[in-house]
N, CA and C atoms as an extended XYZ file, in Angstrom:
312
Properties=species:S:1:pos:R:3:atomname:S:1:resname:S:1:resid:I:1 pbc="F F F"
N       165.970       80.595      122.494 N   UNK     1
C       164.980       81.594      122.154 CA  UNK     1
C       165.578       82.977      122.378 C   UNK     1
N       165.256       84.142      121.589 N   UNK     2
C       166.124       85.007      121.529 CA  UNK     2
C       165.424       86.228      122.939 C   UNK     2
N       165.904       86.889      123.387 N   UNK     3
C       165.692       86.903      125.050 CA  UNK     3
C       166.517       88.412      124.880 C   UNK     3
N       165.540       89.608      125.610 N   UNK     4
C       165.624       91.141      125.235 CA  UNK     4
C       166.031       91.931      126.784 C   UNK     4
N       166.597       92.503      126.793 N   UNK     5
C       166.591       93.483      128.289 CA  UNK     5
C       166.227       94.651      127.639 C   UNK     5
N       165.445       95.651      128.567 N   UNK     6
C       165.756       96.703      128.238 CA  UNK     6
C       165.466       98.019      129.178 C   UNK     6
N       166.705       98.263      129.263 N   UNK     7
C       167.305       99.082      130.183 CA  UNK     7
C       166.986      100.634      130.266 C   UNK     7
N       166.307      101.191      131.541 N   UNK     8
C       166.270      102.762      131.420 CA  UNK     8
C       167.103      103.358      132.029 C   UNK     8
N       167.486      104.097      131.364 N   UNK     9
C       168.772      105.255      132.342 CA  UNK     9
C       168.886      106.568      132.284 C   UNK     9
N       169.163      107.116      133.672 N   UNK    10
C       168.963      108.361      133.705 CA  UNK    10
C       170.349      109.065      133.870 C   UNK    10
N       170.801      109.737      133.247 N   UNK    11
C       172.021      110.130      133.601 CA  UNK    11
C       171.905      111.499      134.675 C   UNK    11
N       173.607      111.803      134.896 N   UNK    12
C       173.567      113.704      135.294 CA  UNK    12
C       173.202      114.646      134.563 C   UNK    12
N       174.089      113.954      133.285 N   UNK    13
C       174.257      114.955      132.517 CA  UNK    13
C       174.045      114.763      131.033 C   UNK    13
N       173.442      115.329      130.095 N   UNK    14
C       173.346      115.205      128.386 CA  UNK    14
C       174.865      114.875      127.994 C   UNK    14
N       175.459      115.574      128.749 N   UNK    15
C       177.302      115.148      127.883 CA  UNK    15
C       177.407      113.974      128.451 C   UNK    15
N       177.438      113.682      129.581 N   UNK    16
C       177.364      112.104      130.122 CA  UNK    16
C       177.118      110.900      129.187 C   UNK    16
N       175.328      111.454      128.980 N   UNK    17
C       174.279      110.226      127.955 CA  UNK    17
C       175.167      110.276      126.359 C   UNK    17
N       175.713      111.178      126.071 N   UNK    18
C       176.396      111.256      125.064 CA  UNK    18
C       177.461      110.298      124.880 C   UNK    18
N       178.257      110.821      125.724 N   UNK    19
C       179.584      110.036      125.789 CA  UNK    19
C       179.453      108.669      125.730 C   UNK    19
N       178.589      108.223      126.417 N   UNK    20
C       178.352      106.603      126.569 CA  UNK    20
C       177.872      106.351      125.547 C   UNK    20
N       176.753      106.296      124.863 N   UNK    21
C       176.135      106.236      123.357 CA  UNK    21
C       176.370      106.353      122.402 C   UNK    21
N       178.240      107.191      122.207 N   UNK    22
C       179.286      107.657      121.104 CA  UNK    22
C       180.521      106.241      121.726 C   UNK    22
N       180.369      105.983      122.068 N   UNK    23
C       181.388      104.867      122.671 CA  UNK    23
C       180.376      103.507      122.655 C   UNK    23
N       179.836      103.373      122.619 N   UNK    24
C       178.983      102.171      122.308 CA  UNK    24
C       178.796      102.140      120.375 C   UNK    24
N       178.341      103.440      120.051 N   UNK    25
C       178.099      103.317      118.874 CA  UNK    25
C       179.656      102.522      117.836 C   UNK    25
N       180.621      103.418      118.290 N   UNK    26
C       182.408      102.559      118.300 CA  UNK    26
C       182.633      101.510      118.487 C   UNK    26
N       182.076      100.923      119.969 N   UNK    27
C       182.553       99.371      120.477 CA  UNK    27
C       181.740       98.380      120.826 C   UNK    27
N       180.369       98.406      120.183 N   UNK    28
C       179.463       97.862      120.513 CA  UNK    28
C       179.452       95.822      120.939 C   UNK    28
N       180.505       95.574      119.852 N   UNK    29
C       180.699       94.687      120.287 CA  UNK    29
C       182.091       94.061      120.925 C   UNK    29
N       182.561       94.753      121.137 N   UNK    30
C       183.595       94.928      122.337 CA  UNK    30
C       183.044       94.824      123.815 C   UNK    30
N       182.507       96.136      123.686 N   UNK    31
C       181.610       95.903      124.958 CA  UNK    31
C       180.664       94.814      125.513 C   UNK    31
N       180.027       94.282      123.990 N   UNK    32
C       178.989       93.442      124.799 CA  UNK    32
C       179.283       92.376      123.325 C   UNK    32
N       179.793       91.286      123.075 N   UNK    33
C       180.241       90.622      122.112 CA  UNK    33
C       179.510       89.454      121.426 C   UNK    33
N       178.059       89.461      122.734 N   UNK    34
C       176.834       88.499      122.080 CA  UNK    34
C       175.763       89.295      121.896 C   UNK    34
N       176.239       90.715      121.961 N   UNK    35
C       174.509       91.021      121.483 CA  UNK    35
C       174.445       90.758      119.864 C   UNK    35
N       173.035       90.459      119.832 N   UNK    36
C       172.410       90.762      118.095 CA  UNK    36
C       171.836       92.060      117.480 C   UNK    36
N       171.489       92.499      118.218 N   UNK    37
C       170.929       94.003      118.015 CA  UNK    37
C       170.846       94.463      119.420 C   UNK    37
N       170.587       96.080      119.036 N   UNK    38
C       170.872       97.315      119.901 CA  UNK    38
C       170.050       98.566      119.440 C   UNK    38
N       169.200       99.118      119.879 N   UNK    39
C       167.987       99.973      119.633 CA  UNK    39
C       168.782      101.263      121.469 C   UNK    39
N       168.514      102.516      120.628 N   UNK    40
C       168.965      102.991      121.803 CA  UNK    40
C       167.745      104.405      121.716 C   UNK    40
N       166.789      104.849      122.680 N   UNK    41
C       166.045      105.757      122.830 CA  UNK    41
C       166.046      107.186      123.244 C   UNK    41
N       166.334      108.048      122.807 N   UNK    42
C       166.585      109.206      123.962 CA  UNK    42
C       165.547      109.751      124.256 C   UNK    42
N       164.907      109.974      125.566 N   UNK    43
C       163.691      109.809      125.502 CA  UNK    43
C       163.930      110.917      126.647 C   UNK    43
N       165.081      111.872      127.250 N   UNK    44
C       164.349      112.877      127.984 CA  UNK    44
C       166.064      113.740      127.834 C   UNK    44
N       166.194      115.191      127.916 N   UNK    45
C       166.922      115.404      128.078 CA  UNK    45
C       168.678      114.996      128.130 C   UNK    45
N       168.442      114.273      129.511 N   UNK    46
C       169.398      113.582      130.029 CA  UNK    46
C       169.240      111.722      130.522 C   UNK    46
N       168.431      111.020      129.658 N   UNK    47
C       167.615      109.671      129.954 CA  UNK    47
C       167.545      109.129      128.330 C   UNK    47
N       166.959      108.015      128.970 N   UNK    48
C       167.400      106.637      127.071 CA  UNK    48
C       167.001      105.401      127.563 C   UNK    48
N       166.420      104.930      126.674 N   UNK    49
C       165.819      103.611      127.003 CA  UNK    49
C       166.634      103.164      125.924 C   UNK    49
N       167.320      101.670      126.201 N   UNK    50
C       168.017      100.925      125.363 CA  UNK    50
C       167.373       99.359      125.358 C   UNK    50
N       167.079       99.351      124.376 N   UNK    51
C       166.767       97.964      123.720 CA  UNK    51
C       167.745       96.686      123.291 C   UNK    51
N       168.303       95.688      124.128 N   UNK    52
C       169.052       94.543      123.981 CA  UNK    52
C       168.812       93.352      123.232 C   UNK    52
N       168.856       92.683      122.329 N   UNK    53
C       168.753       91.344      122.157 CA  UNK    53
C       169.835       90.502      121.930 C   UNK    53
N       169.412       89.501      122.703 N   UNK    54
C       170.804       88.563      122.801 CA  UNK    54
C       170.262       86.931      122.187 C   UNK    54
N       171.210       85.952      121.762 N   UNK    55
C       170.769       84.356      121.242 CA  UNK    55
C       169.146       83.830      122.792 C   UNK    55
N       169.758       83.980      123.704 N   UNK    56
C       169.146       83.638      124.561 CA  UNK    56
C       169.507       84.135      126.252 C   UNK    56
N       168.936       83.800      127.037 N   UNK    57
C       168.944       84.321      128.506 CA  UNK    57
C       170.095       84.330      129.192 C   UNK    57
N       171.184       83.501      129.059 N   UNK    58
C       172.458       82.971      129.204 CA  UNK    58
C       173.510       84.573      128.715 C   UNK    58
N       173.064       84.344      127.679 N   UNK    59
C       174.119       85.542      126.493 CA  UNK    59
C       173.791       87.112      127.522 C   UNK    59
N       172.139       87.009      128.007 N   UNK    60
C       171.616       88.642      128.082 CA  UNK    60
C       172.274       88.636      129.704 C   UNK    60
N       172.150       87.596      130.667 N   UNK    61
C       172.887       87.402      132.017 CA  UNK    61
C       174.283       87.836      131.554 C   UNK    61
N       175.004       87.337      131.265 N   UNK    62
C       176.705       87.718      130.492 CA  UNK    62
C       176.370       89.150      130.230 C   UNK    62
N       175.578       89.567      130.149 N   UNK    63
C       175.796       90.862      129.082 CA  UNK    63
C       175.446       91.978      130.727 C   UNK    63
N       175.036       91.770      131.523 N   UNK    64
C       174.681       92.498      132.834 CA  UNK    64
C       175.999       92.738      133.341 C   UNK    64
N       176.784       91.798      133.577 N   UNK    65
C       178.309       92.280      134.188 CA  UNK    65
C       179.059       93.160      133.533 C   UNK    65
N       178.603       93.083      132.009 N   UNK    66
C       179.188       93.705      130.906 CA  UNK    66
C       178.988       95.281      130.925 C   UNK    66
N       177.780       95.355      131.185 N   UNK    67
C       177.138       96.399      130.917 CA  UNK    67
C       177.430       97.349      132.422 C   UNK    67
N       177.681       96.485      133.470 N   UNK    68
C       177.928       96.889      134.645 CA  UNK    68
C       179.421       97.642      134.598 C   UNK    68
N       180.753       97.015      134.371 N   UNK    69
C       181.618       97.634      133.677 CA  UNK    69
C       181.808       98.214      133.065 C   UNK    69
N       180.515       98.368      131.905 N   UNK    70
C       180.998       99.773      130.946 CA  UNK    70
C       180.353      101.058      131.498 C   UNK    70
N       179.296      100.771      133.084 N   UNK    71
C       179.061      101.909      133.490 CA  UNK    71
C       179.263      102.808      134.811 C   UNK    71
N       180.450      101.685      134.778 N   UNK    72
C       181.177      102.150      136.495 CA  UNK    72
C       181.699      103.041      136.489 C   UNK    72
N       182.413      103.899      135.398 N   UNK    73
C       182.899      105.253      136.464 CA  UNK    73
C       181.834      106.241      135.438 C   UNK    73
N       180.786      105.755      135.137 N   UNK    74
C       180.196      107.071      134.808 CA  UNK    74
C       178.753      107.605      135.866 C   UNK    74
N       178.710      108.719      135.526 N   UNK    75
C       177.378      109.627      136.117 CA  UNK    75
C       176.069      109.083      135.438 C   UNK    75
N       175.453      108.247      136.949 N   UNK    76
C       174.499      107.810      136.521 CA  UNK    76
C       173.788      108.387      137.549 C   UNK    76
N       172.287      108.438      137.460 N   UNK    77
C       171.599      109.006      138.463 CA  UNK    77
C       170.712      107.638      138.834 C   UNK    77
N       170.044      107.187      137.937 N   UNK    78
C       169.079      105.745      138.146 CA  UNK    78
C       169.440      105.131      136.565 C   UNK    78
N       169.408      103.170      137.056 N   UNK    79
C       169.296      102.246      135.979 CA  UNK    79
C       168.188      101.832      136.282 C   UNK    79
N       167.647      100.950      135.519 N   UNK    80
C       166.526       99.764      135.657 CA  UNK    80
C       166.243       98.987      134.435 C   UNK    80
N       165.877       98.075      134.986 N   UNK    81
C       165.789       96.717      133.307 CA  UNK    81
C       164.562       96.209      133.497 C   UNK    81
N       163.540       96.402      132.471 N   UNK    82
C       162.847       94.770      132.519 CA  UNK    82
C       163.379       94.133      131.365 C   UNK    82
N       162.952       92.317      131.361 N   UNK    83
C       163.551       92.064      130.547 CA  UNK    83
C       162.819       90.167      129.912 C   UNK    83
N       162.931       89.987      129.406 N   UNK    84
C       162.319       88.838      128.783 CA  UNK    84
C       162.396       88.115      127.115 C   UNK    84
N       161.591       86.862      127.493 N   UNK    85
C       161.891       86.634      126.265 CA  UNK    85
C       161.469       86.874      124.857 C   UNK    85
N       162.054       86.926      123.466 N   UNK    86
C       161.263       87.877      122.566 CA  UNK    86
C       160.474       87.240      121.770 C   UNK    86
N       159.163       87.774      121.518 N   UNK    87
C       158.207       86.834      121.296 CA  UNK    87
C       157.497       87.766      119.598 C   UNK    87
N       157.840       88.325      119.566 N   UNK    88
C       157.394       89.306      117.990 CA  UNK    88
C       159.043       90.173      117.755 C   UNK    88
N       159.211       90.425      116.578 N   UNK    89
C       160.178       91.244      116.195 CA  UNK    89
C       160.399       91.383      114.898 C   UNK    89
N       160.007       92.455      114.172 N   UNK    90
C       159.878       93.249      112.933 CA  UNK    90
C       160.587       94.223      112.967 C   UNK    90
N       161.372       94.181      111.647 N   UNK    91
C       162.088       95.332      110.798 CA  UNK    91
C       161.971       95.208      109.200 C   UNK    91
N       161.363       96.192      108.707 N   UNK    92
C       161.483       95.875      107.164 CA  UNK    92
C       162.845       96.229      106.317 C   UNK    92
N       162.919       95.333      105.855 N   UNK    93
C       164.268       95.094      105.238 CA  UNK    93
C       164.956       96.352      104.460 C   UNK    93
N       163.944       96.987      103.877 N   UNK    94
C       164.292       98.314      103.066 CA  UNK    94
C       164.649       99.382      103.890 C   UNK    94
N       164.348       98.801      105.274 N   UNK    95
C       164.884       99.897      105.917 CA  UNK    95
C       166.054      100.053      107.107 C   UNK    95
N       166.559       98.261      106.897 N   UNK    96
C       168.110       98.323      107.649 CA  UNK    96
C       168.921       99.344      107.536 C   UNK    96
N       169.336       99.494      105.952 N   UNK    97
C       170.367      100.670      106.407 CA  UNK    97
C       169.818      102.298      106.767 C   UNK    97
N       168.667      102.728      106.316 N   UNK    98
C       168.293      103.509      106.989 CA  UNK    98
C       168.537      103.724      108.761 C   UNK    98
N       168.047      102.731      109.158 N   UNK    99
C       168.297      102.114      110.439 CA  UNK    99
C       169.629      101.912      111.376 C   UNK    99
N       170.215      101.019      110.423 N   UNK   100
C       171.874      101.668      110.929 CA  UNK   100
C       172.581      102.274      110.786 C   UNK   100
N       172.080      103.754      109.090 N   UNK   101
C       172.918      105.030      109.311 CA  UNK   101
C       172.473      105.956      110.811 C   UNK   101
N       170.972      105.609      110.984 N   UNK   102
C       170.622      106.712      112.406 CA  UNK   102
C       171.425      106.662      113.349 C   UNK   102
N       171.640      105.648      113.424 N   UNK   103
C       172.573      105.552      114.708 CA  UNK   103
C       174.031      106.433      114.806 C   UNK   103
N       174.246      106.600      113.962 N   UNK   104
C       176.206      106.930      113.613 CA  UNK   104
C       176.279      108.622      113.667 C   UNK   104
């Protein structure tokens, strides 16, 4: 069953939240090589809520060490996750690539 984290973070700094979010947008699956999708929020200044989905609970556990490494030497101020399994999930089709030019 397909199984979501999703992570809030507060950084130091806007160049900080940047840097990480321009390097993810690059290595997304480098970094994390079972996700299925990736939704990323900027939701304050210097803060972002990121949206995970992985095959299942197994893949999103794997993906915590992952994610732990890609944020060890940076300026973080606070993380936090809730996280569970996904039980609704809509995107209309006409609007994938809309969707994955925003990101870039």
């Amino acid at each position: 069953m397909p199984y979501a984290r999703i992570n809030m973070v507060e950084f130091e700094s806007r160049e900080e939240m940047h840097k990480v979010i321009t390097n993810l947008n690059v290595n997304m699956k480098t970094v994390f090589p079972e996700i299925r999708s990736f939704v990323s929020v900027e939701t304050s200044e210097k803060s972002q809520i990121t949206i995970s989905v992985y095959d299942h609970k197994e893949a999103a556990d794997r993906a915590v060490a992952q994610r732990d490494t890609h944020l060890e030497h940076r300026e973080l101020v606070d993380i936090f996750a809730h996280e569970g399994n996904v039980n609704c999930f809509y995107v209309e089709k006409e609007q994938l690539t809309n969707l994955l030019d925003g990101g870039v």
